[in-house]
NUFI-284992 format. One record per residue: x, z, y of N, C-alpha, C in turn; chain; residue number from 1. Coordinates in nm, 3 decimals. Layout:
BEGIN
neast	nup	nnorth	caeast	caup	canorth	ceast	cup	cnorth	chain	resi
X	Z	Y	X	Z	Y	X	Z	Y	A	NUM
...
This chain:
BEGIN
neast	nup	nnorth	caeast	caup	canorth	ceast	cup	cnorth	chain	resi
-12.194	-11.415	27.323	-12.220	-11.555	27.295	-12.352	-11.595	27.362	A	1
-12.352	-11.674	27.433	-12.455	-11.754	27.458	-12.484	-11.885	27.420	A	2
-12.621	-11.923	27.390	-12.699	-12.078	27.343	-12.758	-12.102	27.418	A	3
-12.798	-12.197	27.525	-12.872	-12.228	27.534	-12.905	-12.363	27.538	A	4
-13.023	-12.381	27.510	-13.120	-12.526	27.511	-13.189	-12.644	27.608	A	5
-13.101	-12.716	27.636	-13.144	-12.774	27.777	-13.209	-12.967	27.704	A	6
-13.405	-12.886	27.725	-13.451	-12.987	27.714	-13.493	-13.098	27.783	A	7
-13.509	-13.247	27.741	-13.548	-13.308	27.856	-13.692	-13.348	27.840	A	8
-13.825	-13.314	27.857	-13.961	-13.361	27.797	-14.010	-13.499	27.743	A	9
-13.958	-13.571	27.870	-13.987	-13.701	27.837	-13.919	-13.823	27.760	A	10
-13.803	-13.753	27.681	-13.691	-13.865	27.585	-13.677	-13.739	27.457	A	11
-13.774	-13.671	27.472	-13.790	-13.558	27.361	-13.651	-13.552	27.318	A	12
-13.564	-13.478	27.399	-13.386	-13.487	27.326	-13.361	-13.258	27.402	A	13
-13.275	-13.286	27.299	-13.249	-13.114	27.353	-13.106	-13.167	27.344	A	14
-13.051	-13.081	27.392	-12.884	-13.087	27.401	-12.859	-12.926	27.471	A	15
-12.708	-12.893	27.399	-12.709	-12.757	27.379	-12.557	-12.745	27.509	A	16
-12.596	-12.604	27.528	-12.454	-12.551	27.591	-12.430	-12.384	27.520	A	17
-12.310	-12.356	27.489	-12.261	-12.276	27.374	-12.139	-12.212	27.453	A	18
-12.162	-12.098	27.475	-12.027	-11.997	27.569	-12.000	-11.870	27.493	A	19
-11.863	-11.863	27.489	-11.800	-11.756	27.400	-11.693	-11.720	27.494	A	20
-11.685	-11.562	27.543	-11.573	-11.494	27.594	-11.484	-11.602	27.691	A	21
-11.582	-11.699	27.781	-11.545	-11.761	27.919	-11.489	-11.924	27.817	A	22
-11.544	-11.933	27.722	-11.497	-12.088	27.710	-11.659	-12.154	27.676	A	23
-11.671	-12.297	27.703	-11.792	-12.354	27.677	-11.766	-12.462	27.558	A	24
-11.880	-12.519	27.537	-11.918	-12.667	27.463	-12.061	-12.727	27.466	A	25
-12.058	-12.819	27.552	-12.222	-12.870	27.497	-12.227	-13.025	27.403	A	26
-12.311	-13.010	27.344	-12.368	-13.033	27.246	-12.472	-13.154	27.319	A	27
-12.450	-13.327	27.260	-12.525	-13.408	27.248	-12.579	-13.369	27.437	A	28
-12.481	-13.438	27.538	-12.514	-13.408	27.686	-12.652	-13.481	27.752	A	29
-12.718	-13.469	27.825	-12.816	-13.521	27.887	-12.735	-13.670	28.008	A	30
-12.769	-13.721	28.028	-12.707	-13.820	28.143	-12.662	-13.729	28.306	A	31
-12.822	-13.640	28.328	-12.757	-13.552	28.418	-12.666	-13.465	28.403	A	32
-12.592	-13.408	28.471	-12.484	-13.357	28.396	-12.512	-13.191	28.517	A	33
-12.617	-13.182	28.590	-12.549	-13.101	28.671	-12.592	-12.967	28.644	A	34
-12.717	-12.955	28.503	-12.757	-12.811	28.418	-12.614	-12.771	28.370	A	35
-12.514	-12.843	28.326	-12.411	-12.792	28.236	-12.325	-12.736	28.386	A	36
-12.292	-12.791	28.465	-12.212	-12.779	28.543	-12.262	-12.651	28.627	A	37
-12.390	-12.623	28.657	-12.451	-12.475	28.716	-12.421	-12.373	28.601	A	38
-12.429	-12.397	28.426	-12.399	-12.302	28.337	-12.275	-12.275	28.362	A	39
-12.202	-12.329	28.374	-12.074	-12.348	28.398	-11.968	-12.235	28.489	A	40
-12.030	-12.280	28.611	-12.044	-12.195	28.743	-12.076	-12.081	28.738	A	41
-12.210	-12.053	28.681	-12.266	-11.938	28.671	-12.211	-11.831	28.584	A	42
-12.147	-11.896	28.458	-12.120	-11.757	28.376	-11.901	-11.800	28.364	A	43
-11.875	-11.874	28.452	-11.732	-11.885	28.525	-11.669	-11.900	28.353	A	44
-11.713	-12.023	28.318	-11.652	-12.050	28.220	-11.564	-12.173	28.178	A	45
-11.477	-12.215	28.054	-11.416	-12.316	28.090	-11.440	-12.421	27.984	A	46
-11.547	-12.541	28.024	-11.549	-12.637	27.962	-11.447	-12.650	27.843	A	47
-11.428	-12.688	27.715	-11.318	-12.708	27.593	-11.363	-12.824	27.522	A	48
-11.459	-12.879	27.498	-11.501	-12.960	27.381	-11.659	-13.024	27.465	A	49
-11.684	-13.146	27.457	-11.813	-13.208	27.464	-11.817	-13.288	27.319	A	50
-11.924	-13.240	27.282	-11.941	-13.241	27.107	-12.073	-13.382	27.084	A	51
-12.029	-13.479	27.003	-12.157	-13.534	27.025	-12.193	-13.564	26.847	A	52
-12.340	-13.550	26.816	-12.391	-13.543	26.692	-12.369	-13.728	26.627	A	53
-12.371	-13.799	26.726	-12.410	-13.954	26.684	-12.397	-14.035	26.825	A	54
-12.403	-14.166	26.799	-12.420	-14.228	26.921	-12.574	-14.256	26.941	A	55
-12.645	-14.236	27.091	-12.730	-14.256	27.102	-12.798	-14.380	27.135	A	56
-12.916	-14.425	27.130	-12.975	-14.494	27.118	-13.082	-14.521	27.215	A	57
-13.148	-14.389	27.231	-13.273	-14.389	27.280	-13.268	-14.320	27.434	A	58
-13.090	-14.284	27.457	-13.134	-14.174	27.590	-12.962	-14.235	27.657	A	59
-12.889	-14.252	27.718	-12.754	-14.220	27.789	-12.720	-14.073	27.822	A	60
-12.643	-14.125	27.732	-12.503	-13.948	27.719	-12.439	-13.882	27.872	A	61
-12.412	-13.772	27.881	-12.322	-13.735	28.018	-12.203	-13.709	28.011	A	62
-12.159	-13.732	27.814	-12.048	-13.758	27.798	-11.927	-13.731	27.900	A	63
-11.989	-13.911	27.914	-11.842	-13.957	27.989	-11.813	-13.887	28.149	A	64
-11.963	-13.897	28.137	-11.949	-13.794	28.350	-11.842	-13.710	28.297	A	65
-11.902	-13.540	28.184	-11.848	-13.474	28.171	-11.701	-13.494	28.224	A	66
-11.654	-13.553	28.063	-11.496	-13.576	28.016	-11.428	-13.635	28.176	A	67
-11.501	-13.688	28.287	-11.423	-13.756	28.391	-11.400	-13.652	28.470	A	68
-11.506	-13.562	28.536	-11.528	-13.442	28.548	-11.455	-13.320	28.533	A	69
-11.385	-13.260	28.406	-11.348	-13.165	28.376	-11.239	-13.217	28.270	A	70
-11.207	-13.338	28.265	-11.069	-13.352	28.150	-11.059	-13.328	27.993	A	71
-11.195	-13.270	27.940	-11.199	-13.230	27.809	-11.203	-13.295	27.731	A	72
-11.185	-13.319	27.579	-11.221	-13.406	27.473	-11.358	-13.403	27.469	A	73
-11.372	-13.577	27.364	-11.488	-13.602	27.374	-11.518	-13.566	27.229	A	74
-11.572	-13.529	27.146	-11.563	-13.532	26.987	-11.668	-13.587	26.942	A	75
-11.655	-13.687	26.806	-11.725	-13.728	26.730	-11.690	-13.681	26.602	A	76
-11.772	-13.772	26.482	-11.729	-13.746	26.370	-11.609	-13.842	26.311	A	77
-11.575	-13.845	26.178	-11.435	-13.948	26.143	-11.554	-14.099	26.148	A	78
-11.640	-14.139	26.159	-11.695	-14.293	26.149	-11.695	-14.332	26.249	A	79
-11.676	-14.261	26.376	-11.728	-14.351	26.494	-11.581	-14.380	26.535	A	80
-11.636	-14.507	26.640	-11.524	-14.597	26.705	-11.596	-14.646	26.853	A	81
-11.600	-14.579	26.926	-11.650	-14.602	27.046	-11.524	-14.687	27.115	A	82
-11.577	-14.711	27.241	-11.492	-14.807	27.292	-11.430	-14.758	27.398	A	83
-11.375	-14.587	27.415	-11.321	-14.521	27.512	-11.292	-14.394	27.408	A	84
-11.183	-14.321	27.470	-11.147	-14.228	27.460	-11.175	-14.119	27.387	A	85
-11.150	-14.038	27.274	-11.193	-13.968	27.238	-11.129	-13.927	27.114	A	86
-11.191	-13.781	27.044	-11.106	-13.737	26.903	-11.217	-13.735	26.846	A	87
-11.161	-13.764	26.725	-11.213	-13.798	26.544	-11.221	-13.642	26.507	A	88
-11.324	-13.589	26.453	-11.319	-13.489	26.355	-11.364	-13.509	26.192	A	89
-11.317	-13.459	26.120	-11.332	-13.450	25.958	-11.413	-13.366	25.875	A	90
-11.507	-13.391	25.793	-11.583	-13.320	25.783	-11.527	-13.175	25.715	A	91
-11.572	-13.082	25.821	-11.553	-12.942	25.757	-11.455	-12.883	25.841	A	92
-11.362	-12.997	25.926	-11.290	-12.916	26.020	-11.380	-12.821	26.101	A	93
-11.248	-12.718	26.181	-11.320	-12.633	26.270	-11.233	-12.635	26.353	A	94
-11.340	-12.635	26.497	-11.298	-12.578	26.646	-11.304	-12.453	26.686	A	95
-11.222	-12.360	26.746	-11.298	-12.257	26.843	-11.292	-12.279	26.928	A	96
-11.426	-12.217	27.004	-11.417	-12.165	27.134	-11.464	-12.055	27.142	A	97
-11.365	-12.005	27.279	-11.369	-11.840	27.303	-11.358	-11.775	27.101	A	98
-11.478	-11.678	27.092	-11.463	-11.611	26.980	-11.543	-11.671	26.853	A	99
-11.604	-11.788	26.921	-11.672	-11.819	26.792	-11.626	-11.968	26.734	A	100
-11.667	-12.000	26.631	-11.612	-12.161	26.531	-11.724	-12.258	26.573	A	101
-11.716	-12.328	26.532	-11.764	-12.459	26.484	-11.722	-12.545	26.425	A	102
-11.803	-12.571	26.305	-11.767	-12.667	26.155	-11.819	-12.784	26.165	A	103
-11.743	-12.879	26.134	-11.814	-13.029	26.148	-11.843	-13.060	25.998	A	104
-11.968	-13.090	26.010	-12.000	-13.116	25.917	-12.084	-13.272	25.881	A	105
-12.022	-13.368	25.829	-12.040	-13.523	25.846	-12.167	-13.489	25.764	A	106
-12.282	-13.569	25.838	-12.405	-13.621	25.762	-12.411	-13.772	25.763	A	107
-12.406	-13.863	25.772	-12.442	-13.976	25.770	-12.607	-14.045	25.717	A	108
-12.622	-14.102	25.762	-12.774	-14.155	25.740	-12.837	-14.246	25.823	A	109
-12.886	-14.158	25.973	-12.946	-14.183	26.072	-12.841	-14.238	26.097	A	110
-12.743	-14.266	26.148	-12.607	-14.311	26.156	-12.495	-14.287	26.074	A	111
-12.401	-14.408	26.050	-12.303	-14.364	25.981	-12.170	-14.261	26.023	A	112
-12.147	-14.224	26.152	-12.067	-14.137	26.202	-12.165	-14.007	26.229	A	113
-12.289	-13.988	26.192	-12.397	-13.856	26.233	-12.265	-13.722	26.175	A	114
-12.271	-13.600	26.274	-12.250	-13.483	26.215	-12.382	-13.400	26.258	A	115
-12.301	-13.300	26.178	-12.409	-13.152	26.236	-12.302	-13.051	26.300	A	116
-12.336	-13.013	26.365	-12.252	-12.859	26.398	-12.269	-12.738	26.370	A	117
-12.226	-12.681	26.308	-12.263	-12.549	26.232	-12.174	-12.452	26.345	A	118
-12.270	-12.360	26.393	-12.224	-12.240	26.478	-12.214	-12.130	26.370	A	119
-12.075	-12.040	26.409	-12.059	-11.956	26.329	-11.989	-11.850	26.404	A	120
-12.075	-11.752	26.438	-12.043	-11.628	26.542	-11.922	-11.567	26.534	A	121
-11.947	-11.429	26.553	-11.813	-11.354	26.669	-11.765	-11.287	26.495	A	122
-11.878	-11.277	26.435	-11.898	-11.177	26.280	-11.857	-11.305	26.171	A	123
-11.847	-11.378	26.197	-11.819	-11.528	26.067	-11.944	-11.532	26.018	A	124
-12.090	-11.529	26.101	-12.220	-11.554	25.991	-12.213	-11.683	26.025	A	125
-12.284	-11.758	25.964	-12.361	-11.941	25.986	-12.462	-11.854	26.098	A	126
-12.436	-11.896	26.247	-12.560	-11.880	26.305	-12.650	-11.951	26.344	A	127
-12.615	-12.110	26.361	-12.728	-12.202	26.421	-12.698	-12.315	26.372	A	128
-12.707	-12.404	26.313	-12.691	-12.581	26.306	-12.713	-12.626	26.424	A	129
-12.676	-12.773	26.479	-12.733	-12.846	26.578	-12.702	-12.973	26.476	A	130
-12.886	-13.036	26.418	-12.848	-13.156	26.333	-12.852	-13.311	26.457	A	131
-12.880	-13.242	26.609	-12.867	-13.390	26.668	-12.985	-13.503	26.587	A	132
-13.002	-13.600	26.551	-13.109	-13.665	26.500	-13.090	-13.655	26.334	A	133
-12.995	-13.621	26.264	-13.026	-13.572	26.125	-13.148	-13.535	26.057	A	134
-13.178	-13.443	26.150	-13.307	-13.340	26.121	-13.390	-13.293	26.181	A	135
-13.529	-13.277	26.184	-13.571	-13.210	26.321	-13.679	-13.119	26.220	A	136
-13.761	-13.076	26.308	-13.847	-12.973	26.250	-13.941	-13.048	26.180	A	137
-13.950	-13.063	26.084	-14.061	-13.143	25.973	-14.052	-13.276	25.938	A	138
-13.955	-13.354	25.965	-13.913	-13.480	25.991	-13.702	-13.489	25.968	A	139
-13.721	-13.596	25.954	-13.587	-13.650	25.947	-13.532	-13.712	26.028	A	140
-13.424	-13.777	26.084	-13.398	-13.933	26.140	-13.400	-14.021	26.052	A	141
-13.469	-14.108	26.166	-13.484	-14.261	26.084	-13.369	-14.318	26.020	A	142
-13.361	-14.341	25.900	-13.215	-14.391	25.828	-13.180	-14.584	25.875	A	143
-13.300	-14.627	25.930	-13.224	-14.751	25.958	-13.203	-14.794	26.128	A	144
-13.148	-14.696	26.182	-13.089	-14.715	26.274	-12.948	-14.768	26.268	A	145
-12.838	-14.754	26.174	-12.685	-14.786	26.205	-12.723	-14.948	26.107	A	146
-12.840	-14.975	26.046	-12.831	-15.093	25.963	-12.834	-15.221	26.097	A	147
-12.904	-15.192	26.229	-12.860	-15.271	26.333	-12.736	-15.322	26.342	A	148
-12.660	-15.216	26.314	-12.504	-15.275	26.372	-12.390	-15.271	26.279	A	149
-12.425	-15.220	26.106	-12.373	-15.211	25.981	-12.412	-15.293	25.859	A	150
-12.358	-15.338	25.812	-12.351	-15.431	25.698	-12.440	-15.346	25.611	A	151
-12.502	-15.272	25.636	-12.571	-15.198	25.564	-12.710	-15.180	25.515	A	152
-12.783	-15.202	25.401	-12.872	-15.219	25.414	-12.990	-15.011	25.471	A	153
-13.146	-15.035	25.450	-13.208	-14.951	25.479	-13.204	-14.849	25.368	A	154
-13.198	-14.909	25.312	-13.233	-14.850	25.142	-13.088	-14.760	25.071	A	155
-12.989	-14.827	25.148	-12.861	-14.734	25.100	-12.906	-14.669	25.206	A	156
-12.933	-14.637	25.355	-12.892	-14.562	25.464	-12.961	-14.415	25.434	A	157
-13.100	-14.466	25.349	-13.244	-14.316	25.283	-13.129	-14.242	25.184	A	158
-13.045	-14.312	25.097	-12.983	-14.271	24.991	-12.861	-14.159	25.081	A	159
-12.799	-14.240	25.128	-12.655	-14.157	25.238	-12.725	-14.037	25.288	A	160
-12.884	-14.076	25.375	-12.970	-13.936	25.426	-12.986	-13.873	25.325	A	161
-13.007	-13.882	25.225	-13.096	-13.796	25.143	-12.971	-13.697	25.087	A	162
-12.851	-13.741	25.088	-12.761	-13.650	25.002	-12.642	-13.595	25.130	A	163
-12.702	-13.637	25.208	-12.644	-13.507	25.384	-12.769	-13.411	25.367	A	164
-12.890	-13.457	25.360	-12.965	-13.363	25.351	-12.967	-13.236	25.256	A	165
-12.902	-13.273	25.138	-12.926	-13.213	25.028	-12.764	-13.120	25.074	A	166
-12.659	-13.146	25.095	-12.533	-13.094	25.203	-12.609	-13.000	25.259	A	167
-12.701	-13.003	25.352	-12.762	-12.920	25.459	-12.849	-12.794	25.396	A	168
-12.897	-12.851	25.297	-12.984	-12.756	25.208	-12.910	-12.621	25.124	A	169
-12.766	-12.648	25.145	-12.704	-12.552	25.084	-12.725	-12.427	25.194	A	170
-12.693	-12.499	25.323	-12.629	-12.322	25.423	-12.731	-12.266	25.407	A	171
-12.680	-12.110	25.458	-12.788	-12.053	25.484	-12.799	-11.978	25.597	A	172
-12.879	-11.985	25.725	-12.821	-11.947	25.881	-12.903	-11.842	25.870	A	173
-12.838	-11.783	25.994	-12.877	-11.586	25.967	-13.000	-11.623	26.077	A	174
């Protein structure tokens, strides 16, 4: 199994690429698309899933390059409704690729379609989350981001965060 972390410095965003026994997935894409496409190349693997945590806001996705690119699904969680192409996941479903899972796991807050992705190795441990803007190291996402474009007020969006968070507080990653 390989992770790795492809950061960008200046839109402070990480986005992941995830390879198991020649299949891939990345995770929340950068606009450039051509780090995934050298991982790609390099360890002769086959694109399956472009996974995205939320819709973004602050950066443009490579998404859609990807999916035009290589033909794969696009995945969100069950809230979103983008205006192209793509599959719905439910919270708790799972994907594989190659030998390992991934669990969707709906957070809502920072957005109302937010997931997390729970990596879960070759052994069935919880090995990594990717909370995408859910969570970051000492900090949260801002909960009134989806109140822009949702009937929603700020004050329910802290409440929705606070009890994905408290969801999140259960796992426990090796």
């Amino acid at each position: 199994m390989i992770v790795k972390q492809i950061y960008t410095q200046c839109l402070a965003q990480a986005s992941y690429y995830i390879e198991s026994d020649g299949e891939s997935v990345v995770i929340d894409p950068i606009r450039d698309i051509d780090s995934y496409v050298s991982l790609l190349d390099i360890n002769n693997s086959k694109l399956k899933f472009i996974l995205e945590t939320h819709f973004h806001a602050d950066f443009i996705s490579g998404h859609l390059e990807l999916n035009k690119k290589y033909g794969v699904p696009i995945i969100f969680g069950h809230n979103a409704e983008p205006a192209y192409n793509f599959f719905r996941k439910k919270d708790g479903e799972i994907i594989e690729v190659g030998k390992v899972k991934i669990k969707i796991i709906h957070t809502p807050g920072h957005t109302l379609e937010s997931v997390c992705y729970l990596l879960i190795d070759e052994n069935g441990n919880d090995y990594a989350l990717f909370t995408g803007d859910t969570l970051f190291i000492g900090d949260v996402g801002i909960p009134d981001v989806a109140q822009r474009y949702q009937n929603t007020t700020k004050e329910e969006l802290a409440s929705i965060l606070y009890e994905s968070l408290e969801k999140l507080m259960l796992l426990v990653i090796m």
